[in-house]
C-alpha positions as CSV (number, residue, x, y, z in Angstrom):
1,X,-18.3,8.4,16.8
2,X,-17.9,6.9,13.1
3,X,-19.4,3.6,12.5
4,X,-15.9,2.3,11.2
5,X,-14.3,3.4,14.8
6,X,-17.0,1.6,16.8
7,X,-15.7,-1.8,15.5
8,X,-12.3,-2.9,17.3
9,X,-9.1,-4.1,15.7
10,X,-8.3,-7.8,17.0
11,X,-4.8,-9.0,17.3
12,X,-4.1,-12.1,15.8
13,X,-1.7,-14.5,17.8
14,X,2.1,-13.6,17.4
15,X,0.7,-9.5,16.6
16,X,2.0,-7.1,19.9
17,X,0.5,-3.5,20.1
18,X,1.7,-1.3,22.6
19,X,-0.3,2.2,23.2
20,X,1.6,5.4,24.7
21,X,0.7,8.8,24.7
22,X,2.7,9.6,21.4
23,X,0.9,6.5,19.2
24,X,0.7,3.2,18.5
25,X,3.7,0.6,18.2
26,X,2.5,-2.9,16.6
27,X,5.0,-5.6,16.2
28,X,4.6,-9.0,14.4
29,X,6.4,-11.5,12.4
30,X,7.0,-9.4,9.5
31,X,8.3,-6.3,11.3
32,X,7.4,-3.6,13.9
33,X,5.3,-0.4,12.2
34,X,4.2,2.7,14.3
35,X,1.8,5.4,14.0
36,X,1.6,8.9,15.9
37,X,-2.3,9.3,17.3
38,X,-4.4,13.0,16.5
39,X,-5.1,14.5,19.4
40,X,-8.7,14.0,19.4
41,X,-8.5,10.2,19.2
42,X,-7.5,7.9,21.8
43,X,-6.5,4.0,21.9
44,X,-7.1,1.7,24.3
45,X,-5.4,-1.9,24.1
46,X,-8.0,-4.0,25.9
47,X,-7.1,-8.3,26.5
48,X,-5.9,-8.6,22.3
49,X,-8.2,-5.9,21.5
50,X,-7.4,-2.2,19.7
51,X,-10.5,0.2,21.1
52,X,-10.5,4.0,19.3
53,X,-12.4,5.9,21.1
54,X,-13.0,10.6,20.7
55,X,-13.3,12.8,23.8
56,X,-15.0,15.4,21.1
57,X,-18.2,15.4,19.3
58,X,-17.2,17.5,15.9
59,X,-16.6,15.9,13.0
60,X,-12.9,16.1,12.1
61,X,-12.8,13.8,15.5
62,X,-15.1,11.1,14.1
63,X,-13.6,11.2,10.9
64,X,-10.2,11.1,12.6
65,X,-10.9,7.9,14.4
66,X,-12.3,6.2,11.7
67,X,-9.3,6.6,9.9
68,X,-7.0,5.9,13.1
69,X,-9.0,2.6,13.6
70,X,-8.5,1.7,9.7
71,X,-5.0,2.5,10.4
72,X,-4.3,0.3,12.8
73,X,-6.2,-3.1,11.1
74,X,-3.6,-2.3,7.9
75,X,-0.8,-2.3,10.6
76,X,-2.1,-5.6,12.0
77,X,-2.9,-6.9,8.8
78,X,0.9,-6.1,7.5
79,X,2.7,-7.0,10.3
80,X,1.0,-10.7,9.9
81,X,0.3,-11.1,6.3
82,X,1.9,-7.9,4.8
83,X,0.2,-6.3,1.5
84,X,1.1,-6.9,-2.5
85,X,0.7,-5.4,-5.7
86,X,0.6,-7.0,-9.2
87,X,1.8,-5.3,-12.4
88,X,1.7,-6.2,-15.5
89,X,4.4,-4.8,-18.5
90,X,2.4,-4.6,-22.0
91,X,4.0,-3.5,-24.8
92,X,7.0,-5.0,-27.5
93,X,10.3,-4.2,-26.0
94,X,8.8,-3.2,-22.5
95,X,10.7,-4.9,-19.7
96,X,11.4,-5.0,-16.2
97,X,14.5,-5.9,-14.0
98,X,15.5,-5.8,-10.3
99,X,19.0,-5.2,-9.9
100,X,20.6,-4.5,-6.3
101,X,18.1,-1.9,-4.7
102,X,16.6,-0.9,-7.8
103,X,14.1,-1.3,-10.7
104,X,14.9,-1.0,-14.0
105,X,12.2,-0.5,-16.4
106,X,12.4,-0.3,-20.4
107,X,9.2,1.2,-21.6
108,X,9.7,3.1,-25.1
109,X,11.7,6.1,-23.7
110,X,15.3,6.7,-25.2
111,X,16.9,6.3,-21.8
112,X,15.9,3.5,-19.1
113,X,13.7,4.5,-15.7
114,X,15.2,3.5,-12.5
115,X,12.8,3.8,-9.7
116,X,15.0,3.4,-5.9
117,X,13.3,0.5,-3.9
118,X,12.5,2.2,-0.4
119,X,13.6,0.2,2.6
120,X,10.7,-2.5,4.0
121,X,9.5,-3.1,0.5
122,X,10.7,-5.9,-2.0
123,X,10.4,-5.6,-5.6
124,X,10.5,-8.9,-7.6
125,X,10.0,-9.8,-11.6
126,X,9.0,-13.4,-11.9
127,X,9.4,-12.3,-15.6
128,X,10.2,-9.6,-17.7
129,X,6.8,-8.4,-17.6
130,X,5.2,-8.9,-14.5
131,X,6.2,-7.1,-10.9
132,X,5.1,-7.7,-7.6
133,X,5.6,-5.1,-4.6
134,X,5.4,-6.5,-1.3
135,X,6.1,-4.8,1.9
136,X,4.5,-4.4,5.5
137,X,3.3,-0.9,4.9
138,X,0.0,-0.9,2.7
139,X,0.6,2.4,2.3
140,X,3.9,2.4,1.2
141,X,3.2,-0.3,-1.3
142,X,0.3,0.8,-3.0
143,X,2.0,3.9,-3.7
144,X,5.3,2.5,-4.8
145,X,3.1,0.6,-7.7
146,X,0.9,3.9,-8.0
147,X,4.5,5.6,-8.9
148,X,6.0,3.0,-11.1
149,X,2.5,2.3,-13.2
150,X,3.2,6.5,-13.6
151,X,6.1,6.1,-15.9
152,X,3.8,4.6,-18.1
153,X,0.0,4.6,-17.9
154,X,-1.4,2.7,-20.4
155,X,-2.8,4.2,-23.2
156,X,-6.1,3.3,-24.8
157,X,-5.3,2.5,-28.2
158,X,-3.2,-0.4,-27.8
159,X,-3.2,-1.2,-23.9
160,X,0.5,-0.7,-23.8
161,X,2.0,0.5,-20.2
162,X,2.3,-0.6,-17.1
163,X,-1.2,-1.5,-15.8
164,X,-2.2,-3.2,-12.3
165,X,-2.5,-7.1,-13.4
166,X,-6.3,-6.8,-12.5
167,X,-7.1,-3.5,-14.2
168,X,-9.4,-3.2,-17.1
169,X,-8.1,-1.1,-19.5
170,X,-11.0,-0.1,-21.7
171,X,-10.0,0.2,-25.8
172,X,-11.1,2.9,-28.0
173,X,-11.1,2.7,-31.7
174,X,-8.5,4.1,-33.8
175,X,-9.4,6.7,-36.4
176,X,-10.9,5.4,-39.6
177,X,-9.9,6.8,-43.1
């Protein structure tokens, strides 16, 4: 079995897991999130305990159950804590606004980019150029801020984009005449 899978997942007080034959149900503070088991991997709830355990021996199964069992600690972890992202807005004229269930963004383009907040995830711009995503669902999150940093990378040249708020962006040089 993977070395990841051999570790259990511990519920934190206030964290619920419940363990069928379909997947895994874990409810907390934050919310309830569920995820639907391979069918090499099984879990065991044992006294505030996750346990992932294979019946097979190939690989796909130990690499399934290391993924099941990292899975389940982002569940725990965002049904407790939940999961943010930081970005940052660089560039003159760049801005961003929440309005209703959307994003508005203003980054150079001759029309204005209006990315649809999903449902479980709040968007929030403590100023015009910084965002934060939060949201119970790592997952979710990370690819929310994955999509929006897309409508802009930042470029090289002059750092402008949308860029994570700990991200290096490494400068080139501009041409010399």
């Amino acid at each position: 079995m993977s070395r990841v899978a051999k570790s259990p997942v511990s519920l934190p007080a206030g964290v619920q897991a419940s363990v069928d034959a379909a997947g895994v149900k874990i409810k907390g503070k934050k919310g309830e999130l569920s995820h639907r088991l391979h069918r090499a991997v099984s879990v065991i709830e044992d006294g505030g305990r996750l346990l992932v355990s294979t019946g097979e021996k190939s690989k796909t199964a130990r690499a399934a159950a290391g993924t099941t069992r990292a899975i389940l600690q982002n569940m725990v972890d965002g049904v407790s804590k939940g999961f943010e992202k930081r970005l940052e807005v660089v560039g003159v004229g760049y801005r961003a606004q929440v309005q209703g269930r959307a994003l508005n963004l203003t980054l150079g383009y001759s029309h204005a980019v209006s990315v649809v907040i999903p449902e479980g995830i709040t968007i929030e711009t403590p100023s015009q150029t910084e965002i934060v995503v939060r949201g119970m669902d790592r997952r979710l999150v990370g690819q929310l801020a994955a999509n929006i940093r897309s409508y802009r990378s930042p470029e090289p040249y002059k750092g402008k984009g949308v860029k994570y708020t700990n991200e290096i962006i490494i400068r080139k040089e501009a041409k010399k005449a």
